[in-house]
N, C-alpha and C positions, 0 to 999 in steps of 0.2 A: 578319443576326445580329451582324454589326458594329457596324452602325448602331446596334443595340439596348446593345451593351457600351459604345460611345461617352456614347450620351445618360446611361446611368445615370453614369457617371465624370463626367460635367459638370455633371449636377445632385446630386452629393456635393462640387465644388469651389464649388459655386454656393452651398451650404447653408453649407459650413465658413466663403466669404469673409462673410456675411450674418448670422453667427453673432458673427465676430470683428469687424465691423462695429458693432455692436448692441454689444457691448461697450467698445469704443472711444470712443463716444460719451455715455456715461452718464458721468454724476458718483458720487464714491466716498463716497455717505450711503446710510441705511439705507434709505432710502424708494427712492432709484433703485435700490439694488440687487434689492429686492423686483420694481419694476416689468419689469426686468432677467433676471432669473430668470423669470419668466411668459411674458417676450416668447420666448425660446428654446425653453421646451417647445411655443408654436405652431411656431417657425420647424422646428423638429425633427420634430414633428408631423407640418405640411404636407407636407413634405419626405420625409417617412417612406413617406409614401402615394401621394407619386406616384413614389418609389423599386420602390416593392412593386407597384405598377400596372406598373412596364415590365417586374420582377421575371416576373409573371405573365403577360404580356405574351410573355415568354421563353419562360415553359414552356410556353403555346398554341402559341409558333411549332416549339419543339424535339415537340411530341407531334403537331405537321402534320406533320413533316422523317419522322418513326418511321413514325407511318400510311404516307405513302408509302416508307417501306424504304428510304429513300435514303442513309442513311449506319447505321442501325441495325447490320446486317450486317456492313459492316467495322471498328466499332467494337467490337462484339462478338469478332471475328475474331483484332482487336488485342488486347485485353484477352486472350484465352485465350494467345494465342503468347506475348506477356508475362508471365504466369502462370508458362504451363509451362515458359519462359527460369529463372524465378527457381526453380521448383522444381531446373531441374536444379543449380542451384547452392549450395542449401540442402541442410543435412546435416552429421553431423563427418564428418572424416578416416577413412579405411578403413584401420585399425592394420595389419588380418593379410595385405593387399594390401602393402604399404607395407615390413614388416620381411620377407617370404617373399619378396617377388619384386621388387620397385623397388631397395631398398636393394642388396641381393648385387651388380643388374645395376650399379649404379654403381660399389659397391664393385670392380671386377675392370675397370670406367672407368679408374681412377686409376692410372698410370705412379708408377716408386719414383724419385725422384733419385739418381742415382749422385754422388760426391764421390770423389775418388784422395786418398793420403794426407796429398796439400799444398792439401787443401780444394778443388782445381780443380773444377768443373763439367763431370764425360764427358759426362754426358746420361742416358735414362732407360731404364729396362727396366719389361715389363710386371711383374705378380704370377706367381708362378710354376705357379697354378694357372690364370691368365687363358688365357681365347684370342682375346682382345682383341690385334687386329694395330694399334693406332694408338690406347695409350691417353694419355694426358695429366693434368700435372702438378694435384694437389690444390690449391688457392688459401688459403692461412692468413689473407690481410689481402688486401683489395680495398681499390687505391687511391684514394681518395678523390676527386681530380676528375673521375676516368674512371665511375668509379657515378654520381657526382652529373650527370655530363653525360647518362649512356646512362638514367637516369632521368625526366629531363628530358625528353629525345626523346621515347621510347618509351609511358612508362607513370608520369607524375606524380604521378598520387594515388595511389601506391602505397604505404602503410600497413602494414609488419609490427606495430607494436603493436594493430591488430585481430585481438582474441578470437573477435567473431559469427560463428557458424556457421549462422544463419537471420537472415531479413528483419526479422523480431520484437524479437533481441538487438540488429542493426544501427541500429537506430531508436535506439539509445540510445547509439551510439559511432560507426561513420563511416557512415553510411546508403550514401553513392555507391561504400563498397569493403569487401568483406567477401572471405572464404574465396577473395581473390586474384583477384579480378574485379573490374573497373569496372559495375554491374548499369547505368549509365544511356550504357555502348556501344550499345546496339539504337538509342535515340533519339540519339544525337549520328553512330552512323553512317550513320544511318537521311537526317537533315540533310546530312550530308557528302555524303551519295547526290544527295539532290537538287540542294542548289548547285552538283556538281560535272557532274550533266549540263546544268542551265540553263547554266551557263557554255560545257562544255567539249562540249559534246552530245554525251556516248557514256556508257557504264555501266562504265567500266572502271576500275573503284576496287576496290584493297584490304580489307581491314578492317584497323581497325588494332588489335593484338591487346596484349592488357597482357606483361609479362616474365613471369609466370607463366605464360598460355599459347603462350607463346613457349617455356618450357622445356620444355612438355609435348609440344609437336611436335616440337622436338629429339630428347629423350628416346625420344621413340616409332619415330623414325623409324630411330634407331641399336637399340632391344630392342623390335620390336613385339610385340605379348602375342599370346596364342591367335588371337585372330580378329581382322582388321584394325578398326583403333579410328576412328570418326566422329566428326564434331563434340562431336554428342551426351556421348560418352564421354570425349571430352576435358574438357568441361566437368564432369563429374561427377569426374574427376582432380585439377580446378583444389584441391579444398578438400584433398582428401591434399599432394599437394606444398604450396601453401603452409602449409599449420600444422605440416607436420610440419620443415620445413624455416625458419620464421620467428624461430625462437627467435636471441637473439645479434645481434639488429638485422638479423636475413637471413643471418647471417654462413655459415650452409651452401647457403640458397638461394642465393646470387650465385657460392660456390664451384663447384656442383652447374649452375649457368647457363653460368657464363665457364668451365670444364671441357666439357663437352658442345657447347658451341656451336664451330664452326669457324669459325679466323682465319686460317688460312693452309693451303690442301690440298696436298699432294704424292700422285704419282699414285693421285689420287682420295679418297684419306685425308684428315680433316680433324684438326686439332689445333688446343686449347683455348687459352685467353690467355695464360697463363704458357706456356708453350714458344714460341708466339708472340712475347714480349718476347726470347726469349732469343735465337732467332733472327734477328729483325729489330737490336734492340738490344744483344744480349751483357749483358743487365743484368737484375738480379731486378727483381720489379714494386717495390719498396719505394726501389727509386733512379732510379724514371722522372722525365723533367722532364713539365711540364705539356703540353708539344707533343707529346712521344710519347705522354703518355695518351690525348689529342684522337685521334692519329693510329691510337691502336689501337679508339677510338669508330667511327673510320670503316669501319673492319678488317670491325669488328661485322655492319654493313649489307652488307661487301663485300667478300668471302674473297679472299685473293693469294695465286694459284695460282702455284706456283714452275717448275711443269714446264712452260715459256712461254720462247720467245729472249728474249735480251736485250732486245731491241727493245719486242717485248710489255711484259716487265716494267716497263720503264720507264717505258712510257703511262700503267699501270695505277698505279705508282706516283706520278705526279703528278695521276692521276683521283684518288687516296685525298688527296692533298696538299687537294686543290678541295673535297672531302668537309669534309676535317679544318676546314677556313677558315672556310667555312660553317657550321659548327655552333659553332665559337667566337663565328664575329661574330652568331647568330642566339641566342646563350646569353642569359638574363638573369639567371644565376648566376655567372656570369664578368665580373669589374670591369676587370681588367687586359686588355682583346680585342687591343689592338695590339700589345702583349710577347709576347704568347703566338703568338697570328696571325703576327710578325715571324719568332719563333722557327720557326715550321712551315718558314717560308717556306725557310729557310735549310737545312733538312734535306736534304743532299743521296741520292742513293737509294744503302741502302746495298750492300755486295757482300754481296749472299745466297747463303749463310745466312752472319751474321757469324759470326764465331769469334774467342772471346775472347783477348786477347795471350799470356792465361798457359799455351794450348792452343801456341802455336805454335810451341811450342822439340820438343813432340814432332811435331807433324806435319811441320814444316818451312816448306809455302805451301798453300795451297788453289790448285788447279789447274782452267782448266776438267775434264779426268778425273776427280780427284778428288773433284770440288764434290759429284756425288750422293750422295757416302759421307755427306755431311755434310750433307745438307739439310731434318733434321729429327732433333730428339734423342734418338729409338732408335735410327733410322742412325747417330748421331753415336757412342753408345756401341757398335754395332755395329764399325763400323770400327776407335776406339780401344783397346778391351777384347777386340774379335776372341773368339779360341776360350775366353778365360776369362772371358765373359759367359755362354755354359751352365753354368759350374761354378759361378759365381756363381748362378744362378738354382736350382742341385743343392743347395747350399749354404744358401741362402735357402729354399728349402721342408724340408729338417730344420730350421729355427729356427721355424720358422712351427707344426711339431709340437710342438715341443719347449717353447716359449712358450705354445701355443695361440692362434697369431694364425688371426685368421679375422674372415668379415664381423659377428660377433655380439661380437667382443672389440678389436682392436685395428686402427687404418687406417695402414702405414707410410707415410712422406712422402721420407724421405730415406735413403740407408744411406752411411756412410763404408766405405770398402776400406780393406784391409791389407795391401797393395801398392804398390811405385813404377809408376806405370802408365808411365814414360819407356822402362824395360827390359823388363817388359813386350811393349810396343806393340814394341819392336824387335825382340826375341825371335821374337816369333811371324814377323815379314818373314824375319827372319836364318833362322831355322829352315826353315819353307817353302819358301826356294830351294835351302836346301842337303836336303832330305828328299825332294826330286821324283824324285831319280836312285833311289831308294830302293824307290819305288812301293808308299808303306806307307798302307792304307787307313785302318788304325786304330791310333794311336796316341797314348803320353802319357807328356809330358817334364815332370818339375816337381823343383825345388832348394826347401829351404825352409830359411832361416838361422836362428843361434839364437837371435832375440830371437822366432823364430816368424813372420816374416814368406816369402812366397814372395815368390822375388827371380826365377825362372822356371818359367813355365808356356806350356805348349804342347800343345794336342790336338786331335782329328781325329778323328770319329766316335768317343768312346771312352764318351758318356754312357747309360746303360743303366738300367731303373729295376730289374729282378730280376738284378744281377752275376753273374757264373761264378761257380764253386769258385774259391780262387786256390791250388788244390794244395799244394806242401810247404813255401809261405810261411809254415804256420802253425807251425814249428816258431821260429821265432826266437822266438814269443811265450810255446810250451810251456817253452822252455829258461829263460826266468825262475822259471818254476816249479821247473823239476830242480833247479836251481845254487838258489836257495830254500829245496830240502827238504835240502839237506846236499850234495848231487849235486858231483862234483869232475871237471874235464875228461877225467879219465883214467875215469871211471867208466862201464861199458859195457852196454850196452840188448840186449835180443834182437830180430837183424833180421830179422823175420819180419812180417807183414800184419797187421794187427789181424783175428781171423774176423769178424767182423761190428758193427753199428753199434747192437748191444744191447750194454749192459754187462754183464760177468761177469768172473767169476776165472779167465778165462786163463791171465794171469800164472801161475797154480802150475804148471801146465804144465812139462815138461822142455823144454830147448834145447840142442841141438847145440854143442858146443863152438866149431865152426867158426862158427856163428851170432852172438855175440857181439862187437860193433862199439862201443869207446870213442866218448866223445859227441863230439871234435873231427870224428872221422870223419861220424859220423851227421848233422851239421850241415852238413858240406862235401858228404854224398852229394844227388844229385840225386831221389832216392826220397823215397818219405813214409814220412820216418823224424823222431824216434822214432816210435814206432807205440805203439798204445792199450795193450801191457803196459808202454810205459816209468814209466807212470803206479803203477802197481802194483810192478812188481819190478822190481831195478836187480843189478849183480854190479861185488863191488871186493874188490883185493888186497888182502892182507896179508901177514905171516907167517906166517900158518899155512895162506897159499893162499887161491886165489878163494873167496870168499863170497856165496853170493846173499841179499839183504835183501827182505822185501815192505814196505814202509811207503806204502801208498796216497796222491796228494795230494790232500786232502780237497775237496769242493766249495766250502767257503768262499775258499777262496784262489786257488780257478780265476773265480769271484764277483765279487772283489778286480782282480782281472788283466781281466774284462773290461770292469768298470765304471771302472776308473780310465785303460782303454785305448779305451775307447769301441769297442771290438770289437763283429761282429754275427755270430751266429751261426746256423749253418744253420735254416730250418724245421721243427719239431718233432723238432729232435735234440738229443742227450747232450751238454754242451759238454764235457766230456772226450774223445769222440770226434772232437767238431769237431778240437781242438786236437792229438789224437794222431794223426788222419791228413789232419789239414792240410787240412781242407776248409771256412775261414771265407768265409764270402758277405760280400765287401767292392767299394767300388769302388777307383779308383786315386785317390782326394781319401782316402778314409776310409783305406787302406792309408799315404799319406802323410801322415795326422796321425797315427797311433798308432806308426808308425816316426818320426820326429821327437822323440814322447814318449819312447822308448825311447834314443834316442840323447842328448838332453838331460840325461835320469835318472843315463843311463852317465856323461857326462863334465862333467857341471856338478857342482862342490861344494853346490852352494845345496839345500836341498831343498825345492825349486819350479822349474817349469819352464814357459814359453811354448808355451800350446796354441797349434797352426797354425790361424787363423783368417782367411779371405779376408774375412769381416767385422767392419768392427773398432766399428763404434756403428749402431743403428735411430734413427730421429726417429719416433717412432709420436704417434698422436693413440685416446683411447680413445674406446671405443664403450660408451656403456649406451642400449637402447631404441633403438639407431637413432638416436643423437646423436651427433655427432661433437663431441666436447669440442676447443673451440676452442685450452687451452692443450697444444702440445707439449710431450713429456718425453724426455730421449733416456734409451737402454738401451747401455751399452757392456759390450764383451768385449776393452777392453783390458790390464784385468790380469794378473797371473801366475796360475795356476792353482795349487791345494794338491792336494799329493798326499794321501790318506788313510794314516793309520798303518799298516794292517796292508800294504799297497801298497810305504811306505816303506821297511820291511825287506827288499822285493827289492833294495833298492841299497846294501848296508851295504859298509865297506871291503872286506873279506875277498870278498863276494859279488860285487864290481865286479869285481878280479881273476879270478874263472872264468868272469865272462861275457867278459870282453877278451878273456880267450884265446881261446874256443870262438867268438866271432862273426868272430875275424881269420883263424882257420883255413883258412877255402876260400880266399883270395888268398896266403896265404906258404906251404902247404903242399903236395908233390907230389900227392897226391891231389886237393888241391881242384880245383873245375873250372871256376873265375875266376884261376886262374894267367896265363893267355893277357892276361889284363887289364893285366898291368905290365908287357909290353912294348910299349903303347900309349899309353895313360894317364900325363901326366906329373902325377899327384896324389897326396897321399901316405891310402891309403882306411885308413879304422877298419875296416870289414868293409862287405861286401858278400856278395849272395843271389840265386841267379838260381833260377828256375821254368819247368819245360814242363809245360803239360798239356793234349793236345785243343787244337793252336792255340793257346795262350792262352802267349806268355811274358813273363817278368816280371823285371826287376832291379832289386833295393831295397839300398840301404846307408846306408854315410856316410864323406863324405870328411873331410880337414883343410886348409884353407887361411888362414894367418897368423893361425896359433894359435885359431880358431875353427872350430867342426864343424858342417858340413852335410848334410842329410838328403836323399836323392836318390830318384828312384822313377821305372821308363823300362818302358813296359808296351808290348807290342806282340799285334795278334791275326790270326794269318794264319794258317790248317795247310798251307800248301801248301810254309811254308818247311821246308827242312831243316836239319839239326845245324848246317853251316858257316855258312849261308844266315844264319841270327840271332843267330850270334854275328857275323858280320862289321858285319849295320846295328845288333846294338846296343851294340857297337861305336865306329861311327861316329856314331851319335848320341850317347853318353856321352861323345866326344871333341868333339863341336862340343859340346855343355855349358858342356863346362870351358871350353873358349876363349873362350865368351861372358860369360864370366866373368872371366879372366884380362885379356880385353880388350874392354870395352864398347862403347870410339869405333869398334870394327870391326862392331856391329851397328847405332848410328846413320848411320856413311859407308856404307856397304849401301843404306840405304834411301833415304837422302839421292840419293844415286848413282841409285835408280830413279826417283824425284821431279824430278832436278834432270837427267836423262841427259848426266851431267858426269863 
């Protein structure tokens, strides 16, 4: 059959030279040209027929080869497996596959960047609905040598501006790459098969798979679907992930790849590119040199496993060095090979995980001990952020309602805090050793100053998604209300239970004279007090003797007070009864911003005040269709907050004065039952509140410290202590507070001191 393709190819070279021959020879008249012209169509002719003779000649021999079945059969064989290859890969995109169940699972992939107030880099936390244990950073901009290289490698004809979603459309735009497939892999691996056993004699070859189904094995292998997924199904995958993902030059496909794919495992977890840079480098992708893109090319083909001795590592890292060299000097998109190549070379291996210099004034050193805390950046913010990364994650999932972030609206990337993360971090060392004597399971310490920033937090089991009652705390918020309606601190409530948690006219009710308790008193008693008649009827002197008033406070302004307070209120209850017997469903974050409010209102002239926000800006990226819109937008909550007018009337001149008085009541007066406090306490307190109920105690105030007022809130939940028992640790922890305050270098020599055993 050779022979036969041979002959016909020699007698079409034979024709053409005999053709041009015959022309070459003639003279340029009319008469030669005529002769000229005649001699060709014999030459063409002749030529034609014994062309067509071997032609036929062919087809004798191919319809003997068929008769005896000798290659018919696998010829046939091929043709169908090729078929059914190209079927599986024809087709569009599976939209309701793709937005129901692909996207979510990535979406809850992506790790937040955490940022401290001085722009530093903590590291990352999952979403706070994720149960992704090891998610990793979103990619905004793939840099550009490291695509261009891992392209190269991997999967060259790779074409995001291909539309065809069939064989049909591809004829008309890249034929060899459609719906993210090389279609002419079968025959090039099929080659690769055989030269590689004639050479190497064994069958032990790869395939070599394009970047698309390279993500899809990824992908599948981290969220397998119902029933485990086969080649087959892979390829039928290939056309949803690349079109859905092509748009923006790739710019989500290569996100959704270098995200998923693992650079670097710690025990057994893998983590995508960006975390990778940051670890190895201390550097975002956008200020790599070209050596370290090379070097994270090689990453790609061969994960560095951190939980390895020293020893390992360092093999492993000059195996990636011999990777990196290699694929520069075998680059033909790379001009500069020996700059770059020079530069690997020089790269010495670094101490893993780096840590950036602007880190190190709060950690102090990286220690071998230490090192695990830090060896990948959710440990990183783990260790950093400690117990106020759950309140952060508490904190983040009300915004997420409150915005409507989710996988169908919005992808965050980065969140700035509103925090010093230096005091902080020390805080919680400082606190912990002095809270051990203590043996307090559940607690939570937090200061917040009045630009609204928390300047300390500390907690310990205290995150809880349905909170307790927080018992007779709710009277500090009701007493806005009294002193509101007219209410003067002398003015006295009847001390009796609310009967029940329907509303009625109690209040008209008769009351024991003896029953009768002024509001200084009521606010300093440890009961839940006022109770639901205060609301209703109230009793004040005059001259002409006690007078009792009914003037109900209407719902609007209890409306006012919870929406301007961010207050939550029981399930399916009365908020007047909430409020009259002190049973608001809060946590110890939410009781700490609406006490802050309260105290800012009091004693700031301005009328605006700094809501307490642990978050201070989102970087989010929108979502329509399952697109992630390439350009970020950030959303920030650093402004001041406005109070609403009718809200503002709670803090008029005249009205500030009867709440000073009635909130400082329980520390300067005999009755109160925070007296005990200022023989301990060297601070000078605006008021303070403490609560028992069911285990559950609580003290919220504010203190003053050079000329500025801070908002305090120290929550403890035990029932096994008694009366003495919580007043003396909370106590003792409202006094290391303040100390930690008074004196900061004593909570960094603390730690430094366990760091350094000096």
């Amino acid at each position: 059959m050779t022979e036969l393709f041979w002959s016909i190819k020699l007698k079409l070279i034979a024709m053409l030279h005999e053709v041009k021959w015959n022309i070459f020879i003639r003279k340029y008249d009319m008469k030669s040209l005529k002769k000229s012209f005649s001699t060709l169509l014999d030459i063409v002719m002749i030529h034609s027929v014994i062309i067509v003779s071997d032609i036929i000649k062919g087809f004798d021999f191919m319809k003997e080869i068929i008769s005896k079945k000798l290659i018919f059969i696998p010829l046939i064989i091929m043709f169908i497996l090729f078929g059914t290859y190209l079927s599986f890969i024809n087709g569009k995109p599976n939209d309701e596959l793709f937005n129901e169940k692909i996207f979510p699972k990535f979406y809850y992939d992506t790790a937040i960047e955490i940022r401290d107030s001085k722009d530093r880099f903590t590291g990352t936390m999952a979403y706070p609905q994720s149960a992704i244990t090891n998610p990793s950073l979103f990619i905004e901009k793939t840099p550009l040598l490291f695509w261009s290289l891992l392209k190269e490698k991997y999967d060259p004809k790779l074409d995001f501006e291909s539309n065809a979603t069939s064989l049909y459309n591809a004829l008309f735009e890249n034929i060899t790459y459609y719906n993210g497939i090389d279609i002419s892999a079968p025959l090039s691996e099929s080659s690769r098969l055989v030269h590689h056993m004639i050479t190497e004699h064994n069958l032990e070859l790869k395939p070599k798979l394009t970047l698309t189904q390279q993500l899809i094995n990824i992908f599948l292998r981290k969220h397998p679907f119902e029933k485990p997924s086969n080649n087959i199904a892979r390829l039928k995958l290939a056309k949803t992930f690349f079109h859905k993902l092509k748009a923006n030059n790739g710019a989500n496909f290569k996100s959704w790849l270098l995200l998923e794919k693992a650079f670097f495992v710690v025990d057994g977890k893998g983590y995508g590119l960006k975390d990778c840079a940051e670890i190895f480098f201390g550097k975002p992708l956008d200020e790599l040199s070209n050596a370290q893109e090379a070097i994270l090319v090689a990453l790609y083909a061969k994960p560095f496993h951190l939980n390895q001795s020293l020893k390992e590592q360092q093999r492993a890292w000059q195996s990636i060095k011999r990777d990196a060299i290699e694929l520069v000097n075998n680059s033909e998109i790379i001009k500069d090979h020996y700059r770059i190549v020079s530069d690997i070379k020089k790269l010495h291996f670094p101490k893993l995980p780096y840590f950036p210099d602007s880190l190190m004034e709060v950690v102090g050193e990286i220690t071998s001990k230490n090192q695990e805390l830090f060896s990948s950046l959710p440990t990183r913010s783990d260790a950093l952020l400690q117990s106020s990364k759950g309140v952060l994650a508490q904190e983040l999932d009300k915004l997420f309602k409150i915005y409507n972030i989710s996988p169908r609206s919005r992808l965050i990337t980065k969140i700035a805090i509103n925090f010093e993360l230096n005091n902080i971090f020390y805080f919680n060392h400082y606190m912990q050793e002095r809270l051990d004597a203590l043996n307090l399971s559940n607690i939570w310490v937090s200061v917040v100053n009045e630009d609204g920033k928390m300047i300390r937090l500390y907690q310990k089991n205290t995150l809880h998604q349905r909170p307790s009652q927080i018992g007779n705390l709710g009277k500090i918020f009701s007493t806005l209300l009294f002193v509101d309606r007219g209410d003067k601190y002398y003015t006295k409530y009847c001390n009796k239970k609310a009967p029940s948690e329907i509303p009625n006219e109690s209040g008209f009710k008769k009351c024991n004279s003896n029953s009768w308790v002024d509001a200084r008193r009521v606010f300093a008693s440890t009961k839940m007090l006022p109770t639901y008649d205060g609301f209703i009827k109230y009793r004040e002197q005059d001259r002409r003797g006690d007078n009792i008033y009914y003037k109900p406070i209407y719902i609007n302004k209890i409306e006012a007070l919870y929406k301007n307070l961010d207050l939550i209120s029981l399930e399916n209850n009365e908020p007047r009864v909430d409020l009259g017997a002190g049973k608001l469903e809060m946590t110890p974050l939410d009781i700490q911003v609406s006490l802050h409010k309260i105290t800012q209102l009091l004693y700031n002239p301005q009328p605006i005040f700094y809501g307490l926000k642990l978050v201070k800006s989102l970087v989010y990226h929108d979502i329509n269709n399952s697109v992630v819109d390439p350009k970020s937008k950030l959303f920030s909550f650093d402004s001041p907050e406005q109070v609403s007018p009718r809200f503002k009337n709670f803090f008029t001149k005249e009205k500030r004065v009867e709440l000073q008085t009635i909130f400082k009541t329980p520390i300067y007066k005999s009755y109160g039952s925070l007296q005990w406090l200022r023989n301990y306490i060297s601070v000078k307190f605006v008021f303070a509140q403490e609560s028992h109920k069911n285990g559950i105690h609580w003290l919220v105030g504010a203190f003053k410290k050079a000329n500025k007022y801070y908002s305090f809130t120290i929550f403890i939940k035990d029932k096994t202590l008694n009366t003495t028992q919580v007043k003396e640790k909370i106590r003792s922890v409202l006094e290391q507070t303040i100390r930690s305050i008074n004196n900061e270098r004593e909570m960094k020599f603390n730690y430094m001191k366990q760091i350094f055993k000096d």
